[in-house]
N, C-alpha and C positions, 0 to 999 in steps of 0.2 A: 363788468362794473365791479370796486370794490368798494368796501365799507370801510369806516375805519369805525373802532369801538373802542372809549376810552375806558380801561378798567382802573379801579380804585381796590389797594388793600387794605385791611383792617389789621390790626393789633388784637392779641387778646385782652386785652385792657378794654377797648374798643367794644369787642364784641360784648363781652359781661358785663359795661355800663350801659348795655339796652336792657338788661335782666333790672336793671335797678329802680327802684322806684320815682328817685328823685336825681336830676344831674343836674350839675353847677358849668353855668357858661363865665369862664373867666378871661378876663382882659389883662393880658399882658404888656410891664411899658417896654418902650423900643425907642429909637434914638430917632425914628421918618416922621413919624403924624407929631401934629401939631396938637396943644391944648383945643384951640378951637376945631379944628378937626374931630376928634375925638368927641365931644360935646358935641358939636352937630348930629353923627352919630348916632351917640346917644339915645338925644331927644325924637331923629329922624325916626330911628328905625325902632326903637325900644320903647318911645312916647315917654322919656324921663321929662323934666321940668327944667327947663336951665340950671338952678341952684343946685339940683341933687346930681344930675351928668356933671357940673364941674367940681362936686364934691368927690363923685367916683374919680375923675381926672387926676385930682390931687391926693389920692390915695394908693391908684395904678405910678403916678410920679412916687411918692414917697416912700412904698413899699413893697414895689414889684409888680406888684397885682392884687385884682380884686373880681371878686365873683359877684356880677352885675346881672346875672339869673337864672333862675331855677324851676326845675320842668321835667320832662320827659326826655328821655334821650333824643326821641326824632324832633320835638319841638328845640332843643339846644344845635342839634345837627342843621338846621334851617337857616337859626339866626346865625352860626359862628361861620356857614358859607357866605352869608350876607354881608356880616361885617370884616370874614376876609378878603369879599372882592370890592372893601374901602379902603384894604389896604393895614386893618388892624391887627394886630396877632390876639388870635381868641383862641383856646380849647376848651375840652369839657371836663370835667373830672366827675 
């Protein structure tokens, strides 16, 4: 019988934003998800409000990106698995 075991590498970057007090989970835009997308999102997983998910929206549109939360490293490592298996590009800085 064999196993199979999926390994993940870290970055030094990676590993020294666990040292850190506070991390920034930021949204990246991308040319696949939709506005409404995005906003769903949001409001699903993050519990934003309508108005302020399509304000971050139009902000990830207009300037690249926007850092939508902040926290712990293991709590940012949580959400940006989350809303990359929506399909959004998130890291943490």
């Amino acid at each position: 019988m064999s196993v199979e075991v999926e390994t993940e590498a870290f970055t030094l970057e990676e590993i020294l934003a666990v040292t850190k007090e506070s991390n920034r989970l930021i949204l990246w835009n991308d040319d696949t998800n939709t506005f409404d997308h995005v906003i769903e999102c949001l409001m699903y997983y993050l519990q934003y409000g309508e108005e302020e998910a399509a304000r971050i929206a139009w902000t990830v549109h207009n300037k690249g990106k926007c850092a939508i939360l902040e926290g712990t490293y293991t709590e940012m490592e949580v959400y940006r698995k989350i809303l990359k298996s929506e399909g959004l590009t998130v890291s943490i800085e």
